[in-house]
C-alpha positions in Angstrom: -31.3 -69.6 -34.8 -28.4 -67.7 -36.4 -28.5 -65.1 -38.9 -32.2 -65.0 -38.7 -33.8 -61.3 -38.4 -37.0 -61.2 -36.7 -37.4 -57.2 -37.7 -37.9 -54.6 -35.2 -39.7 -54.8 -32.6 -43.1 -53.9 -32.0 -44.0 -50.5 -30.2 -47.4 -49.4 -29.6 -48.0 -45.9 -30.4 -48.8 -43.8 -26.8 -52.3 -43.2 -25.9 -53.4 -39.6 -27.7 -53.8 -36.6 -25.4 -56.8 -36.0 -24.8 -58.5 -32.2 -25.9 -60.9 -31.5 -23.3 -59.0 -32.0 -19.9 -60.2 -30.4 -16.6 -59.2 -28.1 -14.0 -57.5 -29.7 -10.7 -58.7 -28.0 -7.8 -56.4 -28.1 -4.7 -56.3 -27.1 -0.7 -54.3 -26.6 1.8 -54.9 -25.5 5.4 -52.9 -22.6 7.2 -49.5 -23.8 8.3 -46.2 -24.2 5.8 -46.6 -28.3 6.7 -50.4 -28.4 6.4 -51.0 -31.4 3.3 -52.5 -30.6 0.4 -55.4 -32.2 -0.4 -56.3 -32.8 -4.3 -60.1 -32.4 -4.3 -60.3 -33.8 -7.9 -58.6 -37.3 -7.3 -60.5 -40.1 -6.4 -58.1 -42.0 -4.9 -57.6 -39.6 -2.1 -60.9 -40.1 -1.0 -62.6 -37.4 -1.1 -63.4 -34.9 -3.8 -65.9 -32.3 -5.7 -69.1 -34.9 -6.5 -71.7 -32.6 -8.7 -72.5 -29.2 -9.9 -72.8 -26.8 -7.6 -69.0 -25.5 -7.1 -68.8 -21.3 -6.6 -65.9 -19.1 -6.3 -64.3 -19.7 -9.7 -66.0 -16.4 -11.3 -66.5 -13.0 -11.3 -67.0 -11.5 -7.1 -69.7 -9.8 -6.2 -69.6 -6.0 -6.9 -71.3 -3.1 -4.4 -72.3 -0.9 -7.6 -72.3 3.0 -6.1 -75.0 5.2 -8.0 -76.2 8.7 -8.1 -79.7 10.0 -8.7 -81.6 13.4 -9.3 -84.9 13.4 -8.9 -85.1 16.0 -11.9 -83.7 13.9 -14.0 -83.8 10.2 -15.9 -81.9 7.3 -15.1 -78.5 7.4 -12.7 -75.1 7.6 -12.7 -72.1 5.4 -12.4 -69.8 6.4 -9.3 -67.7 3.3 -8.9 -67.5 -0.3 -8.0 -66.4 -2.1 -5.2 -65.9 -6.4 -5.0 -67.0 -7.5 -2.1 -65.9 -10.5 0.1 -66.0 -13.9 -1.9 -68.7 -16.8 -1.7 -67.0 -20.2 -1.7 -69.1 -23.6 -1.7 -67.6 -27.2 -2.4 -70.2 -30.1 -2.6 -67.7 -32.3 -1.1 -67.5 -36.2 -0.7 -65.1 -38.2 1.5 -64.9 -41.8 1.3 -63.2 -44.9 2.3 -63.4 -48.4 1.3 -61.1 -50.0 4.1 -62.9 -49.7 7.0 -64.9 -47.2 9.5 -61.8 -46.0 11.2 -60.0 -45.2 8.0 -63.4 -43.3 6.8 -62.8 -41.5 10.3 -59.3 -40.4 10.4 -59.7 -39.1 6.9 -62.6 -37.2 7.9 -61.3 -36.0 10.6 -58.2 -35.0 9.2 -59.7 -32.5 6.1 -62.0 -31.0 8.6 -59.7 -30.3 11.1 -57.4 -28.2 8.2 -60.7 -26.5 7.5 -61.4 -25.7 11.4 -57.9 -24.2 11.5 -59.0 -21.3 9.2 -61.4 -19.9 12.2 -58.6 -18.3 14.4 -58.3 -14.5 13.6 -56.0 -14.2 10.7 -55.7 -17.3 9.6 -56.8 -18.7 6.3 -56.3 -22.1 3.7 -55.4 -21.6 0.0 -57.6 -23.1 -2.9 -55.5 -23.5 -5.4 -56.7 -23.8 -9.2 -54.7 -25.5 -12.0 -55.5 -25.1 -15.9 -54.8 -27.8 -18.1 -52.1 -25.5 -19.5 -50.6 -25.8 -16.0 -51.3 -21.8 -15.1 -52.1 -21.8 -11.1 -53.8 -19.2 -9.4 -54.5 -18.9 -5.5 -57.6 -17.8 -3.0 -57.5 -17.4 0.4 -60.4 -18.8 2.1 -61.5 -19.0 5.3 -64.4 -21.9 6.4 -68.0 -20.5 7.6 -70.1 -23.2 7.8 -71.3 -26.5 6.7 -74.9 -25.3 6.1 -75.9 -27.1 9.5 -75.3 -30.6 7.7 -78.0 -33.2 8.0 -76.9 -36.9 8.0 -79.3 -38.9 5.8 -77.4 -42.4 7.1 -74.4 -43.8 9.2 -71.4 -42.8 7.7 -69.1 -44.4 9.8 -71.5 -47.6 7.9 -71.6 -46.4 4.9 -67.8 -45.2 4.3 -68.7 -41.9 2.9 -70.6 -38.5 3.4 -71.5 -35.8 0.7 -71.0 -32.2 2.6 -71.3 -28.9 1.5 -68.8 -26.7 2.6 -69.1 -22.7 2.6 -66.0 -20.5 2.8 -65.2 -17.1 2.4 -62.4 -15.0 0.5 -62.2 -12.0 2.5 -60.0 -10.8 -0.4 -62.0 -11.5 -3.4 -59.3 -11.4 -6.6 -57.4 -14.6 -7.1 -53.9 -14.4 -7.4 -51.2 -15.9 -9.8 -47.6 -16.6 -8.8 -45.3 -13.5 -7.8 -43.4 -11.4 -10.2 -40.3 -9.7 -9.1 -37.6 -7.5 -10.6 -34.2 -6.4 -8.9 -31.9 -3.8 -9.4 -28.3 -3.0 -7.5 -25.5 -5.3 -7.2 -26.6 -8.3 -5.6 -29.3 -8.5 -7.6 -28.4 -11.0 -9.7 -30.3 -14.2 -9.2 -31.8 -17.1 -11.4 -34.9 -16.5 -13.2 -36.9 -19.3 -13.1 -38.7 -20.4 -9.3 -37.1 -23.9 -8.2 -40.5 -24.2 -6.9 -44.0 -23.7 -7.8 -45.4 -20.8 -6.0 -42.1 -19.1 -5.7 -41.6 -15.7 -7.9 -39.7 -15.3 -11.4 -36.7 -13.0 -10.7 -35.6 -10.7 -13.5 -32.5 -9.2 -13.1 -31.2 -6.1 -15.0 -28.0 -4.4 -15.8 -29.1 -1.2 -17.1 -29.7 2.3 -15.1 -32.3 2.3 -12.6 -33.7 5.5 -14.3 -34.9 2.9 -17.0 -36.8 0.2 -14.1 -40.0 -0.6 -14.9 -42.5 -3.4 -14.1 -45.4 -5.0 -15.3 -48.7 -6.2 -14.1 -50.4 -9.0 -15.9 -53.4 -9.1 -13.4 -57.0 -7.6 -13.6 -56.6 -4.7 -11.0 -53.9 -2.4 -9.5 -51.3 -4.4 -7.4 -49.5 -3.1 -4.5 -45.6 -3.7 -4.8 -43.4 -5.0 -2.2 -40.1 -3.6 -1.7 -36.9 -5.1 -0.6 -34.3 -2.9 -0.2 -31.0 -5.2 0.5 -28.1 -3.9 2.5 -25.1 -2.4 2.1 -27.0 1.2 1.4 -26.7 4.5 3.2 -30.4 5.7 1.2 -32.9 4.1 -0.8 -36.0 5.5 -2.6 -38.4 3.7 -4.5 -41.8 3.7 -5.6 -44.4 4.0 -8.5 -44.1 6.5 -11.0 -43.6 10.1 -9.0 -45.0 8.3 -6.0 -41.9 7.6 -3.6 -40.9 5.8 -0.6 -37.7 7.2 1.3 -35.9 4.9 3.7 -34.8 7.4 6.3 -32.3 5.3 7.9 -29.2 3.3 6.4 -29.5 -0.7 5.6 -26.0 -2.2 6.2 -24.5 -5.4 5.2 -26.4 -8.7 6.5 -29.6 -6.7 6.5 -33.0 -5.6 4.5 -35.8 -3.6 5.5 -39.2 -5.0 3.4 -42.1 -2.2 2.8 -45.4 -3.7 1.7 -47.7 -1.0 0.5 -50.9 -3.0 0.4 -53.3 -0.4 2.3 -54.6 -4.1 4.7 -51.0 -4.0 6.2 -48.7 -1.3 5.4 -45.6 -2.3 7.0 -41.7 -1.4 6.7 -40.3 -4.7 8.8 -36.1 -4.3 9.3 -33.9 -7.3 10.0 -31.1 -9.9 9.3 -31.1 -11.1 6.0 -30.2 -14.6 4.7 -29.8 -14.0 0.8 -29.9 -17.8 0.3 -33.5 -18.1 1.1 -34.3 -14.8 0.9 -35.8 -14.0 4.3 -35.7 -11.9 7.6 -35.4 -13.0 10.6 -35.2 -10.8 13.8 -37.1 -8.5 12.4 -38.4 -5.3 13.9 -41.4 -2.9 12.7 -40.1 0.6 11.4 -42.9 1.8 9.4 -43.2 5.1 11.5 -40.0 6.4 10.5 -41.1 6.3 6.7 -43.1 9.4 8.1 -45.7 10.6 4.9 -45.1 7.6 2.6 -46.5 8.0 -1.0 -47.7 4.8 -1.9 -49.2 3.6 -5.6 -50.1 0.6 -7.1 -48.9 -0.5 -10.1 -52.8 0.0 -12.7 -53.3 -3.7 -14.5 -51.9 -4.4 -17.9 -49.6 -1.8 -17.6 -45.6 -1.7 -18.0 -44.9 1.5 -15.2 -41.9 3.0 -14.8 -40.3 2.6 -11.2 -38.8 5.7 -9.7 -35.3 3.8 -7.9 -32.5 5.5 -6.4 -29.6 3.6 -4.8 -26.5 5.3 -2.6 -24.3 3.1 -1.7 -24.3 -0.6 -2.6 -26.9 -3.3 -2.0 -29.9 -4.1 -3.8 -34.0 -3.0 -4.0 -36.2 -5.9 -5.5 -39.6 -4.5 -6.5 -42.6 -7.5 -6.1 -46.4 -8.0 -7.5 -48.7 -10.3 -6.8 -51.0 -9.7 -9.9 -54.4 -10.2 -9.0 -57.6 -11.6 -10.8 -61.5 -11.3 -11.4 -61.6 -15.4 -12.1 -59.9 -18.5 -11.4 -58.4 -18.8 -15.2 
């Protein structure tokens, strides 16, 4: 009826967020097209069932001591982690029919049987309820020589457990990188997860510095970005000299993690920042002085630049737990 009000309408108030949330725990098999599988949603069909989950904590540490017979106790020399223990008491279900139970089953074990070829491992991904993400690679061992107590293809599910190991035991967060030179300019934040923050900076390279937010030293990756007839960088007083000039349209990438030391020269596509073509010249870096950048620290970088181009120094800081 005209000129009757009936008031605002009514809007229920949203449903509080709730305090306590959990962790999401997430995998995905070697491959840049494996799927990622979301081991805490149910209505993926499968996912962690009860207590019994390892991996998230501290590794395993190979203690090295020193005794004297003429004298009490023992001393301290060091500490070394040791490979990572991994076990998932894992369901997969399905409620359709045997063949759906089947192709699901077959399909998560088949990303985990791709981690047995030399070199190649799946990520387990863990995701706070603040949204922090840190990664693992694993690499499946064995399924503790499972014992079927009924039919799943009957049923439509199976409880397994599932042993992996981290050959490298720290977890590690998202990439950090910082760039220096004139095409270093770049956005900061990743337009992806899992990509690194870029930091770009316009004052002297005498000033470049970089920090490590992780538990333990982390072994930079440099990426020196043509045009440049000579490049140094490293650590502190601890240098790497490229012998050799990078032109235009090209990079050379050193990783000084002591598993692969490698200087790898190719074409580069700044747009996606890769190499392609790319060739191995870490002999001609001849004596290399490599360091790590010590955890919780803010290092000075030694940088020097003739020429144009750009170097990008990149960490992946590491950590003792999963949060």
């Amino acid at each position: 009826m005209a000129g009757i009000s009936y008031g605002t309408p009514y809007v229920p108030p949203a449903p509080p967020v709730p305090l306590l949330r959990g962790l999401k725990l997430l995998w995905r098999g070697p491959g840049k097209d494996a799927p990622e599988w979301d081991l805490t949603a149910p209505q993926e069909g499968l996912g962690i069932v009860r207590e019994g989950v390892e991996g998230l904590s501290f590794p395993a540490y190979q203690h090295i001591v020193q005794e004297s017979p003429a004298l009490a106790g023992q001393w301290h020399r060091g500490s070394r982690a040791k490979a990572r223990r991994v076990f998932w008491p894992l369901c997969i279900w399905a409620d359709a029919s045997s063949d759906a139970w089947a192709v699901r089953d077959a399909a998560f074990w088949a990303s985990l049987g791709d981690t047995l070829e030399p070199g190649q491992t799946g990520t387990w991904t863990v995701v706070t309820p603040a949204g922090s993400r840190r990664h693992l690679a694993c690499r499946f061992e064995d399924d503790g020589g499972h014992a079927f107590s009924h039919d799943p293809f009957q049923k439509g599910w199976e409880v397994y457990g599932i042993a992996m190991a981290a050959d490298g035991p720290y977890w590690a967060s998202d990439p950090i990188s910082q760039a220096w030179g004139a095409s270093a300019s770049r956005a900061f934040l990743p337009s992806a997860p899992g990509e690194p923050y870029w930091v770009t900076s316009g004052s002297l390279l005498g000033a470049a510095s970089i920090t490590n937010p992780g538990d333990v030293p982390a072994w930079p990756r440099w990426t020196v970005v043509g045009g440049s007839t000579s490049v140094s960088a490293g650590v502190g007083g601890s240098v790497v000299e490229i012998p050799f000039p990078v032109p235009h349209g090209k990079a050379v990438v050193v990783d000084t993690d002591p598993r692969a030391q490698t200087a790898k020269y190719g074409d580069w596509d700044e747009a996606t920042r890769t190499l392609s073509n790319a060739v191995d010249r870490t002999r001609e870096l001849g004596a290399a002085d490599f360091a790590p950048v010590p955890a919780g620290q803010n290092l000075p970088l030694s940088i020097a630049i003739t020429g144009g181009g750009s170097v990008t120094a990149e960490i992946t800081p590491l950590h003792r737990k999963a949060w």
